[in-house]
C-alpha positions in Angstrom: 0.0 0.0 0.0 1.7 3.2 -1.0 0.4 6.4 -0.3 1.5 10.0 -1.2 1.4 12.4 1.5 -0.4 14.7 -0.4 -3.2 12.2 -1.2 -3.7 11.4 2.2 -3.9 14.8 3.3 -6.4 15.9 1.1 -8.3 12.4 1.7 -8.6 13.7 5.4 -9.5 16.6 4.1 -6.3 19.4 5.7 -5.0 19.8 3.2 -5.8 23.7 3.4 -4.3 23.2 6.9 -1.1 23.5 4.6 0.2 19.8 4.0 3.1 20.6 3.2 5.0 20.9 6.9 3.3 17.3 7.8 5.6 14.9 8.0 4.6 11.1 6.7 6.2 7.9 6.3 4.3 5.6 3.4 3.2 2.5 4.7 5.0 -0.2 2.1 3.4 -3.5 1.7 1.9 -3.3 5.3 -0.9 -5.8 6.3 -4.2 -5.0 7.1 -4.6 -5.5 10.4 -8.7 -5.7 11.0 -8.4 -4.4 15.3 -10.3 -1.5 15.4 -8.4 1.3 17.8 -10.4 3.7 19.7 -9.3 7.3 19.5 -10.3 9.2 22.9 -9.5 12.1 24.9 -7.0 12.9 27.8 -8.9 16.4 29.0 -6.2 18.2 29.9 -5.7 19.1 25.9 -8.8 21.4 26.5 -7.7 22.5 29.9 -9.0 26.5 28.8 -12.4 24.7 27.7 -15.2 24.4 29.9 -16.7 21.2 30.3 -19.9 21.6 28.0 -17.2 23.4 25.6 -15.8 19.8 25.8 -18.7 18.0 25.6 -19.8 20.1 22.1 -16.0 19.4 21.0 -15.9 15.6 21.5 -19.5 15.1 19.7 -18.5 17.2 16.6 -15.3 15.0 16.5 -17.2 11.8 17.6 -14.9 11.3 20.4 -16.9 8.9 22.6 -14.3 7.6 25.3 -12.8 10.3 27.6 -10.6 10.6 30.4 -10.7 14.0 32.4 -8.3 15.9 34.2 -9.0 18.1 37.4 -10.2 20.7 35.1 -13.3 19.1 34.5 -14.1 16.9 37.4 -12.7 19.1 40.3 -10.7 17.3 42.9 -12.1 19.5 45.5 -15.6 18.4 44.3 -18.5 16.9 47.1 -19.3 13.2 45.9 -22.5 14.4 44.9 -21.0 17.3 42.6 -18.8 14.4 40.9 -21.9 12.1 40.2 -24.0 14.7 38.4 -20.8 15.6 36.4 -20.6 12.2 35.3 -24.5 11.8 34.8 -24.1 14.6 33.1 -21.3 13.2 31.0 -23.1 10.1 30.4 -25.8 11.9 29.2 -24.5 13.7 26.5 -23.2 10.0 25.1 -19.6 10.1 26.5 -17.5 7.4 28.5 -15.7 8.5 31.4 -13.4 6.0 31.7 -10.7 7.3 33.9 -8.8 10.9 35.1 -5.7 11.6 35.5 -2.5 12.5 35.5 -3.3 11.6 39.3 0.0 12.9 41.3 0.6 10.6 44.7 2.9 11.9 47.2 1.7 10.5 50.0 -0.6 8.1 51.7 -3.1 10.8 51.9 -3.4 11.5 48.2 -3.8 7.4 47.6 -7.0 7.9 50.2 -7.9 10.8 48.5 -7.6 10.1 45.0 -9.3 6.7 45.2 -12.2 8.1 46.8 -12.5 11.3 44.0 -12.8 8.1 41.3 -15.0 5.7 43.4 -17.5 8.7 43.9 -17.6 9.4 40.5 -17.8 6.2 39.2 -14.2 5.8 37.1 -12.8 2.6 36.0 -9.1 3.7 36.0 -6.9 6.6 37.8 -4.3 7.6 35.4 -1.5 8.1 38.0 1.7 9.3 38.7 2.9 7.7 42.5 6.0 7.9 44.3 7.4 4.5 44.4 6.6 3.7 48.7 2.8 4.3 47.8 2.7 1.5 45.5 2.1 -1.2 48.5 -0.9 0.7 50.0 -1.9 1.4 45.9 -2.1 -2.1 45.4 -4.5 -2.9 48.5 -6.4 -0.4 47.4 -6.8 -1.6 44.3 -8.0 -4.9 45.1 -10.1 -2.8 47.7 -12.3 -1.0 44.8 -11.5 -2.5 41.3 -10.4 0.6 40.3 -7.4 0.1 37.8 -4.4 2.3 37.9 -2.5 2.7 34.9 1.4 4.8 35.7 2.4 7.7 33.2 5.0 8.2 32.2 6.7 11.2 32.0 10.3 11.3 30.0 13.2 12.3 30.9 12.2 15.0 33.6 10.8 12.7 35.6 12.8 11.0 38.3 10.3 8.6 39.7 8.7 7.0 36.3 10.5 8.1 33.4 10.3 5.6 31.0 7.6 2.4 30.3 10.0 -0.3 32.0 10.8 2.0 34.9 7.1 1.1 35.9 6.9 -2.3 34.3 9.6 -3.0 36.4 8.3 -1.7 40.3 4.6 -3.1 39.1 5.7 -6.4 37.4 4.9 -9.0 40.8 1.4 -6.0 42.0 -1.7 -6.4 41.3 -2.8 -7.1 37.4 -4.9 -3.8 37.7 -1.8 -1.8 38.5 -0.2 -1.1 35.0 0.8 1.6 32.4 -0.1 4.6 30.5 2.4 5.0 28.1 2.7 8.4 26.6 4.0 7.6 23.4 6.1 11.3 23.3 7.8 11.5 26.2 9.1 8.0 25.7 10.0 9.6 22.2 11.9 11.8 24.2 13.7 9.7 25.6 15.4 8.3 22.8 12.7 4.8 22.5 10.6 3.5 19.7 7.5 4.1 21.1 6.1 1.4 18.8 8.5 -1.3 20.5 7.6 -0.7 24.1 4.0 -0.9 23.5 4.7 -3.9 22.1 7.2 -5.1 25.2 4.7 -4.2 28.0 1.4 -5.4 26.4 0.4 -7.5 29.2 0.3 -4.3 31.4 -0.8 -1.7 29.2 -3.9 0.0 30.2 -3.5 3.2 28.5 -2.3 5.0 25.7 -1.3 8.7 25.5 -0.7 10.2 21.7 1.2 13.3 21.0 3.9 14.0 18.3 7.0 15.9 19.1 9.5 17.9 16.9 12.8 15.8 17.4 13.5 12.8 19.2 15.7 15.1 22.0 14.7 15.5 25.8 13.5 19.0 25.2 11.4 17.9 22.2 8.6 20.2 21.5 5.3 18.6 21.0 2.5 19.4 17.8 0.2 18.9 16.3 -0.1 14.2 15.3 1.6 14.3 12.3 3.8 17.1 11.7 6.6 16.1 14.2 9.3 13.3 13.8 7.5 10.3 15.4 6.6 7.4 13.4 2.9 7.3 13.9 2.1 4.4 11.4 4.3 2.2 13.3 2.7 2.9 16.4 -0.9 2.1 15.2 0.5 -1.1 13.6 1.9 -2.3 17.1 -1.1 -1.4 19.0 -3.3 -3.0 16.1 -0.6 -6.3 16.4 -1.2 -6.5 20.1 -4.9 -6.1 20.0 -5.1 -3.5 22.1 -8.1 -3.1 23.5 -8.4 0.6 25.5 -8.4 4.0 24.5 -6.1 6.3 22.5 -6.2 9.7 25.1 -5.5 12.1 22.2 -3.0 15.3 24.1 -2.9 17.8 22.6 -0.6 20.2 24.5 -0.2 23.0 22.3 -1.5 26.3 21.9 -4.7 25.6 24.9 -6.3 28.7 24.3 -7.4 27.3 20.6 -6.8 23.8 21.3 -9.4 22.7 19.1 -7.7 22.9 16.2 -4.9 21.4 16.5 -7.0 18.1 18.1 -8.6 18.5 15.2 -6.1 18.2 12.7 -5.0 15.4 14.9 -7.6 13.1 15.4 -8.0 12.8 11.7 -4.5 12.4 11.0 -4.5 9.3 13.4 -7.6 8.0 11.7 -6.8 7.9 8.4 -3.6 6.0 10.1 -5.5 3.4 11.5 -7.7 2.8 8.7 -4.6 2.4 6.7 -2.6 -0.1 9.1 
């Protein structure tokens, strides 16, 4: 299957968006692969956006699955004020599935952050926990069935940089305790994205996607498709592992007009997947 980038642009239909700064790498003879990927939302790319601005954004885009940030679904929220934001949620034809980034410093923020998601009915915290949590994570864990899925964070991060710095504290835990892996800032750090997905399948519970300029630790991230990252690769692995949650689309550029650039990028990582 060979592809021009100029076709496919104009098949998604950006090309006025000016195709010509978008980089692409044609998929040769690639197999079609028939796992269908589900392309979501991590919140914090509309972080300036209210939540019904949100809501309007992710129907026009037929974003279903979505994970929210603080922004949206306050920490500081009663348990009654996070249940009609999920019923509210629910209502409009969305699927809260988790929130996060969750930061955990200490044992107080596990009894805290467990009890935010169990009141408003999440299935997963997206979290970021300091390594002598992870005992008290795991009972509560097994405690509420709430799944906890580790970002990582690249090379700023001291405590979870990379995908095998968690695979390798979680490993003997809990199934439910896993990985996020945010597919740039493993860029950043030198990886193929595509081949740790692939190494830490068993735990993988989430998926960030972002694009990033150049595969250095102060890589700037864009809009999917216009940076260095080898997108196509990374649909094929999750498409080879049958990977079966959600694609949090961050956006982290420009979050006054945010909506563009997801945009742009949720249709550039369709037309990928279709194409894988």
């Amino acid at each position: 299957m060979n592809f021009s980038r100029k076709n496919f642009l104009k098949t998604l239909g950006v090309g006025a968006l000016g195709y010509s700064s978008l980089s692409f790498k044609p998929l040769s003879q690639t197999p079609v692969n028939a796992h269908k990927l589900r392309v979501g939302l991590a919140s914090y790319t509309l972080r300036k956006y209210s939540l019904d601005e949100l809501i309007d954004i992710c129907q026009r885009l037929n974003i279903k699955d979505v994970a929210f940030k603080s922004f949206h679904l306050p920490y500081e929220s009663s348990d009654e004020e996070l249940r009609q934001i999920t019923a509210k949620v629910k209502a409009r034809g969305l699927n809260l599935y988790g929130g996060g980034v969750m930061y955990m410093k200490t044992p107080e923020d596990v009894d805290k952050y467990f009890n935010y998601a169990k009141a408003a009915g999440l299935k997963m915290i997206i979290g970021a926990p300091n390594h002598e949590l992870l005992p008290l994570i795991e009972k509560k864990v097994k405690e509420t069935d709430i799944i906890l899925a580790i970002h990582n964070h690249g090379p700023e991060d001291e405590i979870f940089p990379s995908p095998e710095s968690v695979y390798n504290k979680i490993k003997h835990l809990d199934k439910r305790i896993g990985l996020c892996i945010d597919v740039g800032h493993t860029f950043r750090l030198n990886l193929d994205p595509a081949t740790e997905l692939k190494k830490f399948k068993d735990r993988l519970y989430d998926v960030h996607i972002k694009d990033v300029n150049e595969q250095v630790p102060d890589g700037k991230v864009l809009e999917v498709g216009r940076g260095k990252m080898n997108i196509p690769s990374i649909m094929a692995a999750l498409k080879e592992i049958k990977y079966e949650g959600v694609l949090g689309m961050e956006y982290e550029k420009d979050a006054d007009h945010a909506m563009i650039g997801l945009a742009e990028s949720v249709g550039y990582v369709r037309g990928i997947i279709d194409m894988v």
